[in-house]
C-alpha positions as CSV (number, residue, x, y, z in Angstrom):
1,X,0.0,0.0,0.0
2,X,1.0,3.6,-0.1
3,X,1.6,5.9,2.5
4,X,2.6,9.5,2.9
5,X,5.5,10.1,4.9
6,X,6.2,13.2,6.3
7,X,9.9,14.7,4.7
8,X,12.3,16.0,7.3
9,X,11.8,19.6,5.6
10,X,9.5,20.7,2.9
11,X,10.8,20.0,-0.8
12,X,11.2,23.3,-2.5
13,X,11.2,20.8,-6.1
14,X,7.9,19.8,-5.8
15,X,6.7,23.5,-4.7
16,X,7.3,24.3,-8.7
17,X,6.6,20.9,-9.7
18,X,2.8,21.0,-7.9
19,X,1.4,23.4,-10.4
20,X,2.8,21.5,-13.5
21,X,1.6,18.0,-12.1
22,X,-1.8,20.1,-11.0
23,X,-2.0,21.1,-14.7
24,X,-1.3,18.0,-16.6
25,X,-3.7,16.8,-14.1
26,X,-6.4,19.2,-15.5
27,X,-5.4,18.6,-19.1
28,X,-6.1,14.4,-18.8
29,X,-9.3,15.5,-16.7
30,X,-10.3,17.6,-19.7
31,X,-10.0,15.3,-21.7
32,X,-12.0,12.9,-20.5
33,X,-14.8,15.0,-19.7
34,X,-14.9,16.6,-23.3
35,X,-15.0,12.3,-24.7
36,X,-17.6,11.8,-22.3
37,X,-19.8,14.5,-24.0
38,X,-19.2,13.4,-27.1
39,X,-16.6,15.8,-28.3
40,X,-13.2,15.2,-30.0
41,X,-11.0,15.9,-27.3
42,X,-7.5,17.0,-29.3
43,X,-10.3,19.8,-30.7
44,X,-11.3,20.6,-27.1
45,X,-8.1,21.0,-25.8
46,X,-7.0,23.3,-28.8
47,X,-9.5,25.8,-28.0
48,X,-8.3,25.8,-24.0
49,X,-4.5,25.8,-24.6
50,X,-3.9,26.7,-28.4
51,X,-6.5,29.1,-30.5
52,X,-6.5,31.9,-27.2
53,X,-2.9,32.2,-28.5
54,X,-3.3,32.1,-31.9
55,X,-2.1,35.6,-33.7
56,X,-1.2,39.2,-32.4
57,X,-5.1,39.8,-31.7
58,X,-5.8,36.4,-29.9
59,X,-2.5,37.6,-27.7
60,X,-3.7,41.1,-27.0
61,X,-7.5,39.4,-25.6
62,X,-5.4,36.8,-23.1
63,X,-3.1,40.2,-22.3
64,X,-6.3,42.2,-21.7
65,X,-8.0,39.2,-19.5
66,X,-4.8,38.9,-17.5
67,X,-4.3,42.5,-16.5
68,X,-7.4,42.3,-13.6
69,X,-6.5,38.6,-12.8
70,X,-2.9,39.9,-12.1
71,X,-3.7,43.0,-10.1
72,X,-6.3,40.9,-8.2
73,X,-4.3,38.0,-7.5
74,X,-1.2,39.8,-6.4
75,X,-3.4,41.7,-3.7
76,X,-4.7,38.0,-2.4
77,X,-1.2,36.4,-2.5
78,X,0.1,39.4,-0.3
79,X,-3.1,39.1,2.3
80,X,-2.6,35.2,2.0
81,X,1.0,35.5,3.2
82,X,0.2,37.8,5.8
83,X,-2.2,34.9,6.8
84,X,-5.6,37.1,6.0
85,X,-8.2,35.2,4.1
86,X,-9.7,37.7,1.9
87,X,-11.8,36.0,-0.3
88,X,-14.3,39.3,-1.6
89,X,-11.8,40.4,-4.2
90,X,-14.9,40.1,-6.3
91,X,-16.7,42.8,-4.3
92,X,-14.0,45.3,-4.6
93,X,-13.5,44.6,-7.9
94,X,-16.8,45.9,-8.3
95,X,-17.1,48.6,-6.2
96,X,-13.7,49.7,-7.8
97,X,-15.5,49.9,-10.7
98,X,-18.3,51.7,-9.4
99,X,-16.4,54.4,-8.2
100,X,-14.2,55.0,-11.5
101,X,-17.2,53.9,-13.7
102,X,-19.0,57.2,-11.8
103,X,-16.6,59.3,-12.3
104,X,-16.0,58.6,-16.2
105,X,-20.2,59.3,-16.3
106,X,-19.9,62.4,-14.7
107,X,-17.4,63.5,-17.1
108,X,-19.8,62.0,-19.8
109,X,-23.2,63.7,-18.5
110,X,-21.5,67.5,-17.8
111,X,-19.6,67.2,-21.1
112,X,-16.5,67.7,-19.9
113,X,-13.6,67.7,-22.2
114,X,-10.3,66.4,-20.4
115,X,-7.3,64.6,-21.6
116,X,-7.1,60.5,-22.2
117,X,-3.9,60.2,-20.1
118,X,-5.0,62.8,-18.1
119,X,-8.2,60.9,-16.6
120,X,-6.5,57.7,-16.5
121,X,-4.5,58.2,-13.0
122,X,-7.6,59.8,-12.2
123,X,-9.1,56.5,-13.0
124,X,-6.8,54.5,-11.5
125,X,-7.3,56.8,-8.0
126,X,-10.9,56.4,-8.1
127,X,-11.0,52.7,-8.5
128,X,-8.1,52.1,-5.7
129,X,-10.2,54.4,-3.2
130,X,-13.7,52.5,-4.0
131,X,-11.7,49.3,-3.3
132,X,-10.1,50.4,0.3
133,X,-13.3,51.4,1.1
134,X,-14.7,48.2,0.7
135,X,-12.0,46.1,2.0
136,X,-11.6,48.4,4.6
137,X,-14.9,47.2,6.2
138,X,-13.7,44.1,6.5
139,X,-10.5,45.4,8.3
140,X,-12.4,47.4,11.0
141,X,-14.9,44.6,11.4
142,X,-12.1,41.7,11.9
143,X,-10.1,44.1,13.9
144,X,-12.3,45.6,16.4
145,X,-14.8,42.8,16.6
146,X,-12.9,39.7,15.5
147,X,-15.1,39.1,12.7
148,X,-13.9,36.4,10.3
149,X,-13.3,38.1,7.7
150,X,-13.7,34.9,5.2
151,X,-17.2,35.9,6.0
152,X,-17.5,39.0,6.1
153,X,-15.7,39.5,2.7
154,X,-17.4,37.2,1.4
155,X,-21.0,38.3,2.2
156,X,-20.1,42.2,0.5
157,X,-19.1,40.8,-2.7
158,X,-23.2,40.2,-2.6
159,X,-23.8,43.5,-1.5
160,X,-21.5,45.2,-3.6
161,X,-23.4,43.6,-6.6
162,X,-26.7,44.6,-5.2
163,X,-25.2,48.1,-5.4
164,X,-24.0,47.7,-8.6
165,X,-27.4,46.2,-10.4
166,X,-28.7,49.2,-8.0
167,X,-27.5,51.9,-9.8
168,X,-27.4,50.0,-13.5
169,X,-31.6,49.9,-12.7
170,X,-31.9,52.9,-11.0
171,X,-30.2,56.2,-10.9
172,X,-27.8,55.5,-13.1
173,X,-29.6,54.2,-16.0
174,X,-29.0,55.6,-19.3
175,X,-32.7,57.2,-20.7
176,X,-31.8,56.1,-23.8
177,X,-30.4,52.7,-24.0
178,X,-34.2,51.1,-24.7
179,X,-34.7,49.8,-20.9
180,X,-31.6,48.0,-20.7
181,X,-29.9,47.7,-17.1
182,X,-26.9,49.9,-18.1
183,X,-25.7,53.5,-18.2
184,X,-24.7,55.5,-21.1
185,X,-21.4,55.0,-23.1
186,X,-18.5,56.6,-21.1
187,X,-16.8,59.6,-23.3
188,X,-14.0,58.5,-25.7
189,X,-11.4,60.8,-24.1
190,X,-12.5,58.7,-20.1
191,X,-11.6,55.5,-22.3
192,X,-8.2,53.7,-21.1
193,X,-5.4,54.6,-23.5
194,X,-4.9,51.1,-25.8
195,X,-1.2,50.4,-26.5
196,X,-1.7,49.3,-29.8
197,X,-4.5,51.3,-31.4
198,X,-6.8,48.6,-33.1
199,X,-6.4,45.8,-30.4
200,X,-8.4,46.2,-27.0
201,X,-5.0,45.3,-24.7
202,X,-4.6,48.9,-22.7
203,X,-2.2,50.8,-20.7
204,X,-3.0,49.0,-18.0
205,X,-1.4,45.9,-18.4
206,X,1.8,47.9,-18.1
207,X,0.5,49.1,-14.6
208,X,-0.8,45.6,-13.5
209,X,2.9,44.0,-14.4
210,X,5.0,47.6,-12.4
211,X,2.9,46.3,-9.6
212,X,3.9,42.6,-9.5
213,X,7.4,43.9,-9.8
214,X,7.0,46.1,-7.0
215,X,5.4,43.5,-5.2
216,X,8.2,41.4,-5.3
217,X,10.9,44.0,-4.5
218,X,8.3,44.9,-1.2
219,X,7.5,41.1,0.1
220,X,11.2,39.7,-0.3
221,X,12.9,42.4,-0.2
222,X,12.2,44.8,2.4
223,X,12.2,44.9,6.2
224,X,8.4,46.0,5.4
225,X,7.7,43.1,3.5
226,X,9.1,40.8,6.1
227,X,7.2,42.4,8.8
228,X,3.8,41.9,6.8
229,X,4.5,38.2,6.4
230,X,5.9,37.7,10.3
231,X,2.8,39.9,11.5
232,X,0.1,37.7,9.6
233,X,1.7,34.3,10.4
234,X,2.7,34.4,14.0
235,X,1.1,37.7,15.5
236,X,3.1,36.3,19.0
237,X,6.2,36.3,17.6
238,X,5.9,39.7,15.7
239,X,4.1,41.5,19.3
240,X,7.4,40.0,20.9
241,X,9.5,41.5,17.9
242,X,7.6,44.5,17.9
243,X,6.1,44.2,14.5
244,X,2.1,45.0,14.6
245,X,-0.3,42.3,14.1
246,X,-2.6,45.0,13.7
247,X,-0.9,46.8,10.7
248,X,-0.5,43.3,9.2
249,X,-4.1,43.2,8.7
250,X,-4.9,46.4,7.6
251,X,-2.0,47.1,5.2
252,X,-2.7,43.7,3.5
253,X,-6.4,44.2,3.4
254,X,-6.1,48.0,2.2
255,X,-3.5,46.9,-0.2
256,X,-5.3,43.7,-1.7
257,X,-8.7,45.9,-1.7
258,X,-7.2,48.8,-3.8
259,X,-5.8,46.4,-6.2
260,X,-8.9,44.7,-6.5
261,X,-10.4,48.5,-7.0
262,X,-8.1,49.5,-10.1
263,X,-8.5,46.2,-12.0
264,X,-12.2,47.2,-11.7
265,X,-11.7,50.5,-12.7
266,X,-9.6,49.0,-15.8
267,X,-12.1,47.1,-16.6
268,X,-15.1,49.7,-16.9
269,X,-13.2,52.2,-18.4
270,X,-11.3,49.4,-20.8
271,X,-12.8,47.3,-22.6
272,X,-16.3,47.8,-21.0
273,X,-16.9,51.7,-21.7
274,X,-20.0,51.9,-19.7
275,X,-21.7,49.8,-16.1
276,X,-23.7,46.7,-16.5
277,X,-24.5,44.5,-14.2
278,X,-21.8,42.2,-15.8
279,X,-19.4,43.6,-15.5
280,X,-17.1,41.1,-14.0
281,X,-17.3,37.4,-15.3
282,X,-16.0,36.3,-11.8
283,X,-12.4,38.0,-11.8
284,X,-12.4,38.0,-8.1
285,X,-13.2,34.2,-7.5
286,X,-10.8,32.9,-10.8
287,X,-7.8,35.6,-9.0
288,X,-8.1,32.8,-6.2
289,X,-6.9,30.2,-8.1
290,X,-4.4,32.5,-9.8
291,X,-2.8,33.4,-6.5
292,X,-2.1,29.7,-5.6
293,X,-1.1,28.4,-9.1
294,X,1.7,31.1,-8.7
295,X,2.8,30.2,-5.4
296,X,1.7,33.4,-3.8
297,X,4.6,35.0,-5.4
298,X,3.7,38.2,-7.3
299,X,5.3,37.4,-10.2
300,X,4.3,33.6,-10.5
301,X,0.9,35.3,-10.1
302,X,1.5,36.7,-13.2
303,X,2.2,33.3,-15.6
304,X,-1.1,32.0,-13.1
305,X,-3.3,34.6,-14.6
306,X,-2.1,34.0,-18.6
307,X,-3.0,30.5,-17.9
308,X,-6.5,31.2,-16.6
309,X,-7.2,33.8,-19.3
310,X,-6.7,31.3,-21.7
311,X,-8.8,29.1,-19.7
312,X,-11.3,31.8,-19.7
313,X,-11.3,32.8,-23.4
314,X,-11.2,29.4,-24.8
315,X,-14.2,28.6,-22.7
316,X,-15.9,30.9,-25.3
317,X,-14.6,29.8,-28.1
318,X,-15.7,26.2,-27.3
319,X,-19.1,27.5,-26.4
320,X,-19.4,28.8,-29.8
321,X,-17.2,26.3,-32.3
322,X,-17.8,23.4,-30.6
323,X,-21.0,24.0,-28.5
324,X,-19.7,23.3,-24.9
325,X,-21.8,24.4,-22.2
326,X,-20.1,27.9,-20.3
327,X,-19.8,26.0,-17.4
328,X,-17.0,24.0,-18.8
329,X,-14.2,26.6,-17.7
330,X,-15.6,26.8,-14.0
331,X,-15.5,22.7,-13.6
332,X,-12.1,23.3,-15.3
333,X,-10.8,26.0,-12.5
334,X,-12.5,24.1,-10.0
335,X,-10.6,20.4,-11.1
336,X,-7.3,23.0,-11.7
337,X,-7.2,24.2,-7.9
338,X,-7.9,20.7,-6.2
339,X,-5.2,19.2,-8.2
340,X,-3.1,21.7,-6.8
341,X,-4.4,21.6,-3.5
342,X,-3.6,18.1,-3.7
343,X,0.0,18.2,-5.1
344,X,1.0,20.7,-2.5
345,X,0.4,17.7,-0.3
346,X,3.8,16.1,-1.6
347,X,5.6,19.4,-0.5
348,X,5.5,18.1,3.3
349,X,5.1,14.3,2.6
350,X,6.8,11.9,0.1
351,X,4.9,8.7,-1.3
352,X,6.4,5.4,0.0
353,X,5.2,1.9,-0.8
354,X,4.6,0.0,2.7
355,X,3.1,-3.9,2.9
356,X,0.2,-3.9,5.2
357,X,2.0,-6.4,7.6
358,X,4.4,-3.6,7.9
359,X,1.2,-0.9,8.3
360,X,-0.3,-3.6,10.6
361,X,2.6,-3.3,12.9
362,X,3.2,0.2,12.6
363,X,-0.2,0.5,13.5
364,X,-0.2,-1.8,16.8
């Protein structure tokens, strides 16, 4: 039989092998399930791991996809490390782009004229502030009532969406647009600058990949950085080093939040150009998975989030070349993060073949 036996320290190999074993894991999975519906599954797999790559335009939409799951993810791999569990990325994603989204409409209704680059930091501010706000609650609720703040972050990504679909049907509802949930077309000059003027891919991928670098040079770099991690992870050990627990938890949930904000504001005033109640396909929840296929380290975070965009684009091009139901690239995310899960059980323990009269007396 086999049994796991714990290793003397943990292997840093299979800490980069786990996500390639997690994704060839996927892949087989795949596979399978696309025979099992009746579709060829070399075809399948090509439209997951092949077509979102397939010519300057097909690179531009995976580059345009990954610049929210990077800026998300890295703010989740820094609260992770500092042992918070902020899991309502989502809802500051959203209320991120509420807050820039508003502000691009207000430009819109008043007619006023101002610059492309000059609303985009603008942008960028508006979006970071809307998503400290709303990470913020969770801070003041898990530090001055011990709330957990799973929970509680959790439960405002549904109130954050309320407020979104809110506005969309309410107040901000453009007269015009024929009774759909949506406000009016943002102004061309509140628009994020593109890089290259006929794709979609905008100015701020280049943000989202400063920040992973930044990232990096702050976590593993910096007395800061190390004070972060040692305040989340052993709050004794930093109160006897003098580090703060307490500025752990805020700085990573401020952080995360406002990160969370931006890609929301990138995404309204990107490829978006107006509010609808759609608009993230789940950016927060997929940024998850992103953070722990990259390790938690900001830059792994950004090869995690290529992966999932192609995940997340060729989920719509099998849904419409091949007929797959949209589902397919959740149960694919889902299979994706167990398998890793599971792999990163072989960091601590090593697979060893045992007889079961040896077990048997182990045991007794």
């Amino acid at each position: 039989m086999i049994v796991l036996q714990p290793r003397p320290e943990p292997s840093g190999l299979m800490a980069w092998l786990s996500p390639v074993i997690a994704l060839c894991i996927t892949v087989v999975v795949a596979a399978l399930l696309l025979a099992a519906l009746g579709k060829d599954p070399v075809r399948g797999l090509q439209m997951f791991l092949v077509e979102p790559l397939n010519g300057l335009r097909g690179v531009s939409e995976v580059a345009l996809k990954a610049t929210p799951l990077i800026l998300c993810a890295i703010g989740l791999a820094l609260c992770f490390r500092s042992n918070v569990w902020n899991i309502g990325a989502e809802g500051q994603f959203l209320v991120g782009a509420i807050t820039a989204g508003g502000l691009a409409l207000w430009f819109t209704a008043n007619q006023i004229g101002i610059n492309r680059w000059a609303f985009f930091p603008l942008a960028i501010l508006a979006g970071a502030l809307g998503g400290m706000a709303w990470a913020g609650i969770v801070a003041l609720l898990r530090d001055r009532f011990n709330a957990n703040e799973i929970l509680v972050s959790l439960m405002l990504v549904y109130v954050a969406n309320l407020l979104l679909s809110w506005l969309v049907f309410g107040p901000w509802k453009d007269p015009n647009g024929f009774n759909f949930p949506q406000t009016m077309s943002f102004a061309a000059d509140t628009n994020a600058p593109r890089i290259v003027r006929h794709l979609r891919v905008h100015w701020g991928l280049a943000v989202a990949l400063i920040t992973a670098l930044v990232a990096w040079v702050y976590l593993f770099r910096t007395f800061g950085g190390f004070q972060l991690q040692v305040g989340g992870l052993a709050p004794s050990a930093a109160r006897y080093a003098g580090f703060s627990s307490r500025r752990a938890l805020w700085t990573a949930l401020l952080v995360s939040g406002g990160l969370a904000g931006v890609a929301g504001a990138f995404e309204a005033t990107g490829p978006m150009g107006q509010l609808t109640p759609h608009v993230s396909t789940g950016y927060g929840f997929t940024a998850i998975i992103v953070a722990f296929v990259g390790r938690l380290h900001p830059l792994g975070c950004v090869l995690g989030s290529v992966l999932l965009s192609m995940f997340l684009i060729g989920g719509e091009l099998s849904q419409s070349r091949l007929g797959l139901p949209s589902a397919l690239t959740g149960v694919f995310q889902g299979v994706l993060l167990f398998s890793l899960l599971t792999c990163d059980t072989l960091i601590h323990y090593r697979l060893r073949w045992q007889s079961r009269a040896a077990a048997s007396g182990a045991s007794a």
